[in-house]
C-alpha positions in Angstrom: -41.4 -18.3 19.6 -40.4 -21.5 20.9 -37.5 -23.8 21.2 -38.1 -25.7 17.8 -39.3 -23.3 16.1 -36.2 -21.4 16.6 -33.9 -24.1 16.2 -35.2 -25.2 12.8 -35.0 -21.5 12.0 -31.4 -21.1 12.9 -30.2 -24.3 10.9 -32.2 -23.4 8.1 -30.3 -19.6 8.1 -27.1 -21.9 9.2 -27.2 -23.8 5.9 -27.8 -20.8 3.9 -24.7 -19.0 5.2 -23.0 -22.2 4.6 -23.7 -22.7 1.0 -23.0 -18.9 0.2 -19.9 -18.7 2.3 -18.4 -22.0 -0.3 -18.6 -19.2 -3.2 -15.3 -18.8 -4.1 -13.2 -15.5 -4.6 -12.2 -14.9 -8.1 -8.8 -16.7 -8.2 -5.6 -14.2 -8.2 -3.2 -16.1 -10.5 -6.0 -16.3 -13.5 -6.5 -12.3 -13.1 -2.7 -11.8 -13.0 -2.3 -14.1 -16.4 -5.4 -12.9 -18.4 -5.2 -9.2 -17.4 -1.4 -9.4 -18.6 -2.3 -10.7 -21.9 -5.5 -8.4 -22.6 -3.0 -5.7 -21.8 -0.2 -6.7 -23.9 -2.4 -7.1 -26.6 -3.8 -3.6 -26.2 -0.6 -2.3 -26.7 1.0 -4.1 -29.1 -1.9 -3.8 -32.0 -0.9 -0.2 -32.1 2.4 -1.4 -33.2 1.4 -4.2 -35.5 -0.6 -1.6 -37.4 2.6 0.2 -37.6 4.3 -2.7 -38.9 1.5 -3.4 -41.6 2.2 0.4 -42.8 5.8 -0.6 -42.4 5.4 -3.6 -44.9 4.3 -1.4 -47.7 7.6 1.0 -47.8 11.4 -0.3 -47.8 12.0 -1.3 -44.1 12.7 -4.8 -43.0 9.2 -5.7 -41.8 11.3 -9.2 -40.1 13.8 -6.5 -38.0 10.6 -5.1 -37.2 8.4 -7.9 -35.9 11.1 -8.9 -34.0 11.5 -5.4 -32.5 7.7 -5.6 -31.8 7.7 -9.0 -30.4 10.5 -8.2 -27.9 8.5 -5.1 -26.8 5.3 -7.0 -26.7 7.2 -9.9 -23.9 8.3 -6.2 -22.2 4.1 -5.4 -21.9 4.0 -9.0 -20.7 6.5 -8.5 -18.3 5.0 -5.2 -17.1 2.0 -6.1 -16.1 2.3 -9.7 -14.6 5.1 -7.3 -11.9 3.2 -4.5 -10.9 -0.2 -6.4 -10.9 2.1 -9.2 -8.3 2.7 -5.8 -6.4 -0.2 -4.0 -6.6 -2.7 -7.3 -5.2 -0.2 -8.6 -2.6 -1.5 -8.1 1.1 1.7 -9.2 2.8 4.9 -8.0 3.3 7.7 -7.7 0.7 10.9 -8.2 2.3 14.0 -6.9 -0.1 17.3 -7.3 1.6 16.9 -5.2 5.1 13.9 -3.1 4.2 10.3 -4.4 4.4 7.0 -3.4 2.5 4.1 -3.5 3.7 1.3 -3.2 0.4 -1.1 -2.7 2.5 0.2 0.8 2.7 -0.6 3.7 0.4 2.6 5.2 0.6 4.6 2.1 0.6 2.8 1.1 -2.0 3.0 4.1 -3.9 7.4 3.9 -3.6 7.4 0.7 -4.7 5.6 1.1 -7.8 7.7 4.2 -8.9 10.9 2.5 -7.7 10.0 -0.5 -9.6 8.7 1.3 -12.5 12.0 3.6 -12.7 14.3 1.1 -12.2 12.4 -1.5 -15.1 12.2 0.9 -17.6 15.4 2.0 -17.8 16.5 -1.8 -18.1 14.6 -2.4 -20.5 15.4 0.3 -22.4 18.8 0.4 -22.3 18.5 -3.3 -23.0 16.5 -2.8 -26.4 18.3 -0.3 -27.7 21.7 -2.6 -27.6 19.9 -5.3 -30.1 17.6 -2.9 -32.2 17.5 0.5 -33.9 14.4 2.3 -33.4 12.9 4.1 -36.2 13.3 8.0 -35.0 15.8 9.2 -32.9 16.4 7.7 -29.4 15.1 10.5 -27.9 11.6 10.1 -29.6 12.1 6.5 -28.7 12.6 7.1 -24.8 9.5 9.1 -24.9 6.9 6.8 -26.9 8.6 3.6 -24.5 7.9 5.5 -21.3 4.6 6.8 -22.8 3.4 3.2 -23.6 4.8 2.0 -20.1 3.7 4.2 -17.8 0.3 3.8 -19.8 0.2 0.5 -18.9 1.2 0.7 -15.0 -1.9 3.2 -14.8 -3.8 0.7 -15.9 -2.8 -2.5 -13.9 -3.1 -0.7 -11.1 -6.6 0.5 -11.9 -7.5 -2.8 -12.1 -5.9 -3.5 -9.1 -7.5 -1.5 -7.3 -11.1 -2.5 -8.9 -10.0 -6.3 -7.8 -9.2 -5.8 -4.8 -12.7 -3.6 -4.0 -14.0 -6.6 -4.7 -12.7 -8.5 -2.8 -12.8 -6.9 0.0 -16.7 -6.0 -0.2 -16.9 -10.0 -0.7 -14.9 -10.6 2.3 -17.1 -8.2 4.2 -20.2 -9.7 3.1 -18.9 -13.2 4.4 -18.0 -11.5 7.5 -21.6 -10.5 8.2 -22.7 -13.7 7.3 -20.6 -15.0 9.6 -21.8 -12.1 12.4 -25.4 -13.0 11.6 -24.9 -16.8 12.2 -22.9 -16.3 15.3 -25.6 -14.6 16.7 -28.2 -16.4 15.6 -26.7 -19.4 17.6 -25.9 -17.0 20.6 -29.5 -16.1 20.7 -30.6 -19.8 20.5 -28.2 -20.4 23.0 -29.9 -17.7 25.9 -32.9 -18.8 24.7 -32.2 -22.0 25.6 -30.6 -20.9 29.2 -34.1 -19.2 29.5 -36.5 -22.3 29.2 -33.4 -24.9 30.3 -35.0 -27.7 32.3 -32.2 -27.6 35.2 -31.2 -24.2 35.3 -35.2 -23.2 36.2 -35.3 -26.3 38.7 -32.4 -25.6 40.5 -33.5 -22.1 40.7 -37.1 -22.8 42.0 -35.6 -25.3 44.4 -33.2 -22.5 45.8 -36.9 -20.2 45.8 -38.0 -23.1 48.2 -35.6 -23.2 49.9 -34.7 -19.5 50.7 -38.5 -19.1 51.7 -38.4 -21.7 54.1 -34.7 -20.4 55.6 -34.9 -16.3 54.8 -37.9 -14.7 53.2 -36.6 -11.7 52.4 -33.6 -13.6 50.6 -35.6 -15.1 48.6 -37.6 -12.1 47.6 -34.5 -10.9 46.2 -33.4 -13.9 44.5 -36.5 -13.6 42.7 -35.8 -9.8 42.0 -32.5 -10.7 40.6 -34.0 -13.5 38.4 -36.4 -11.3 37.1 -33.1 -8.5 36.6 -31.3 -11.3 34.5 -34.0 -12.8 32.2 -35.0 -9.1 31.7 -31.4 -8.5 30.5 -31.0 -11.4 28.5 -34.3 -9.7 26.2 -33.4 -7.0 26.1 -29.7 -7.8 24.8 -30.8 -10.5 22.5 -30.9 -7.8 19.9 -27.9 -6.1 20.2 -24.3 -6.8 19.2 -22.4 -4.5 21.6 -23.4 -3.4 25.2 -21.2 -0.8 28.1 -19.0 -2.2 30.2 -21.0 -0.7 33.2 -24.3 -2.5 31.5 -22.3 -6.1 31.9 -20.6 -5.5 34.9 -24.4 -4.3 36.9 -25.9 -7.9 35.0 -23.1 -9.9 36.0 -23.3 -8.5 39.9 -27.0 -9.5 39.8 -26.3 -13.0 37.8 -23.7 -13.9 40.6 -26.1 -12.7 43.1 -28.3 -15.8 42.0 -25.8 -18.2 42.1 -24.6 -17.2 45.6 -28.2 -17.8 46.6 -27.5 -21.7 45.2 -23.9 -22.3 46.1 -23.6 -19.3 49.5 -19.7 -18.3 50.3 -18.3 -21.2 48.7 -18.5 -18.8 45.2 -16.3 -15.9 45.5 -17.0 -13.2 43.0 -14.5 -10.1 42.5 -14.9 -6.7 40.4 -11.6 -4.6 39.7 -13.0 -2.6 36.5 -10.9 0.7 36.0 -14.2 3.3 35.6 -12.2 5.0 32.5 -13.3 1.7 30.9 -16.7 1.7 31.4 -18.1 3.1 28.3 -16.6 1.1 26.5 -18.2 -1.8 24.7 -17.9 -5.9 24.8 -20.5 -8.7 22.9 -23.1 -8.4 25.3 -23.6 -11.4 27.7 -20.0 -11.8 27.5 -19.0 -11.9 31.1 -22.0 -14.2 31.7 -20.6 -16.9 29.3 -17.0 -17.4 31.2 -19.0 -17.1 34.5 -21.4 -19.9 33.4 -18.3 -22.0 32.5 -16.5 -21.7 35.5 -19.7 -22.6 37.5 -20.4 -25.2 34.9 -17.4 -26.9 34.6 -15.4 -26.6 38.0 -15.8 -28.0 41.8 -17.6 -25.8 43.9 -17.5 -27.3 47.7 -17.2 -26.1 51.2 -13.5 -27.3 50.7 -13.2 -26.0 47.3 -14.2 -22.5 46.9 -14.8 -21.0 43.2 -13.1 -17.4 43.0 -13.8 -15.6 40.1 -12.1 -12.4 39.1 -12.9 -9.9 36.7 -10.7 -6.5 36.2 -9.1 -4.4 33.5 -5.6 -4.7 32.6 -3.6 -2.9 29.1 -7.0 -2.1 28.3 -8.9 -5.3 28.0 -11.7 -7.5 30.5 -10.2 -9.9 31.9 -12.1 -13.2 33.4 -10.2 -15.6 35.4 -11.3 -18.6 37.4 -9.0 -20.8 39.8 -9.4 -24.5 38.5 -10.5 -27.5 40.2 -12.5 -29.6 37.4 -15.2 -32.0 38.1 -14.4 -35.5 37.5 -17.4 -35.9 35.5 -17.5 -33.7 33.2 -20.5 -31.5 32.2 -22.5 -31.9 28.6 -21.3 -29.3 26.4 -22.1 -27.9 23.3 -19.1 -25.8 23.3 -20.9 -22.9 21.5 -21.1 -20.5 24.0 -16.9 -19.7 24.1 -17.0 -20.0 20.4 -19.5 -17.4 19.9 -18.3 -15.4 21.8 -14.7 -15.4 20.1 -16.3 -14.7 17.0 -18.2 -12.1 17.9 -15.3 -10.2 19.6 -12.9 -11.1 16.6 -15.6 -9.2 14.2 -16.5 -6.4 16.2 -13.4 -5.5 17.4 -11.1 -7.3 14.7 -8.7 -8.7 17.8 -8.4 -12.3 19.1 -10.3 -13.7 22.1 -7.6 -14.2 24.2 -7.4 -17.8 26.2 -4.9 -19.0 28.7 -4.6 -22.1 30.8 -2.3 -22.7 33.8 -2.1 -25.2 36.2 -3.9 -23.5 38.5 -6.5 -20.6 36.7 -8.1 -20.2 33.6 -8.1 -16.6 32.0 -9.5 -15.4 29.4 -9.2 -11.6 27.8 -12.0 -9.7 26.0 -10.8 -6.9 24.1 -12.5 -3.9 24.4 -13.7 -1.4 22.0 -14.2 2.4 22.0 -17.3 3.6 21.7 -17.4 6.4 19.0 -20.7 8.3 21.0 -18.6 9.2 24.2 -15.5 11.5 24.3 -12.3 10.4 26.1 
């Protein structure tokens, strides 16, 4: 496959994700007002039948509609509430106490504290303005009947909406994943067949064989170890710890063959980390940067660190930019924050000073090895 070819593919792909990514999610406040009516009107033909049988005896069939038309609003009321709790994500704040909805059993108080609390309002409050038909006790029953009825069904539908939502939100998230790595793979294949990276490396073959054979015997190992590397991850969306860290040693072994003791490369990984898993190439990127975009002189070292610390990767770089600054597409950090935001659902992590740049991978567990 070559560079075109694979370009053209990945904006063809990057157009289709576009266009299904503007698909809109089914819009909240129209399911909160047209769910509340359908249910009210479930629940109140019940009651206009009643009234119709009403209109054939002695009863006030006016006291009545207005007795029906006050519990119909109560329906309303109902279900436009406890749909509001039962499809918020964030917090609810009531005086002191939070809830969080996101929570079963939060959820779960709320909804019965709500309900209880309600109903007992409302009931109290109808029975001041109208007599019901049987005794109050029958009445108690048939309104908590009807309204607990109704909560069981708002939240059904809650629940239903917000499965679908979240399967939709998934699917954008892959989407998303797929893109991101379409471009990541463009991107190494571009490093692979880049122009200047290849002469650069062929001039420091020349110049190693002229200088030191048997250094540049092992440049050309370790150029072999890192374009083997890059194929063999452009497939995968995770890779060890102790996979990037022995690819990143081999990769900085290359450029000290270009650039000698003016690059000085560190390793402080705590070995409890090193199953776990990071976007592979990961390490590469911020190294590639730091080379790319900073000074690197015999009175300007470049010293790059990478450790663990609270249980992330850590990358940092002293700075001393070039003047003239480097073309950038600024993909690669991009990518790469993507990709660590969807795998492990936690931010790439950037920091400037005035005197490093540091950037954070999270790391995540991997579920085949036991801790």
């Amino acid at each position: 496959m070559n560079s075109f070819y694979f370009r053209n593919h990945f904006l063809v792909d990057r157009k289709k994700m576009k266009y299904k990514n503007e698909m809109k999610i089914p819009s909240k406040r129209k399911l909160i007002l047209f769910s509340s009516l359908a249910i009210t009107v479930l629940f109140t033909l019940p009651r206009m039948i009643v009234l119709l049988q009403l209109g054939q005896i002695d009863y006030d069939v006016n006291y009545q509609l207005m007795d029906y038309t006050f519990r119909a609003v109560y329906s309303f009321l109902f279900a436009v509430v406890f749909f509001i709790i039962n499809l918020e994500q964030k917090k609810i704040r009531i005086g002191f106490i939070a809830f969080n909805p996101g929570n079963l059993y939060h959820r779960i108080f709320l909804n019965v504290f709500l309900f209880v609390l309600i109903d007992f309002i409302l009931i109290r409050f109808h029975l001041i303005f109208f007599e019901p038909l049987t005794s109050v006790r029958i009445f108690r029953f048939i309104f908590n009947l009807f309204s607990i009825s109704e909560v069981l069904l708002v939240v059904l539908i809650s629940q239903v909406y917000n499965l679908v939502v979240n399967n939709y939100r998934m699917k954008i998230a892959n989407e998303s994943l797929l893109k991101t790595n379409a471009e990541a793979r463009y991107e190494a294949l571009k490093n692979q067949v880049n122009p200047h990276f290849l002469f650069n490396s062929f001039n420091t073959i020349n110049s190693l064989i002229v200088s030191d054979q048997s250094k540049a015997i092992d440049y050309v190992n370790n150029m072999s170890d890192v374009f083997r590397y890059v194929l063999e991850t452009s497939q995968k969306d995770r890779a060890t710890v102790e996979e990037e860290v022995k690819f990143i040693e081999v990769y900085v072994q290359m450029l000290k063959g270009r650039y000698g003791d003016k690059l000085h490369f560190s390793i402080d990984v705590n070995p409890q980390y090193l199953a776990y898993l990071i976007p592979p190439m990961a390490v590469q990127v911020l190294v590639e940067n730091a080379v790319k975009h900073n000074v690197i002189s015999q009175n300007k070292h470049l010293e790059i660190h990478v450790y663990t610390e609270n249980g992330n990767l850590v990358v940092s770089n002293n700075l001393q930019e070039k003047k003239v600054k480097e073309p950038s597409t600024g993909l690669g950090l991009y990518n790469l924050s993507q990709r660590c935001n969807y795998l492990s659902r936690k931010e790439l992590e950037i920091r400037r000073t005035d005197k490093n740049f540091i950037v954070t991978i999270p790391l995540i567990q991997n579920e085949n090895i036991n801790y």
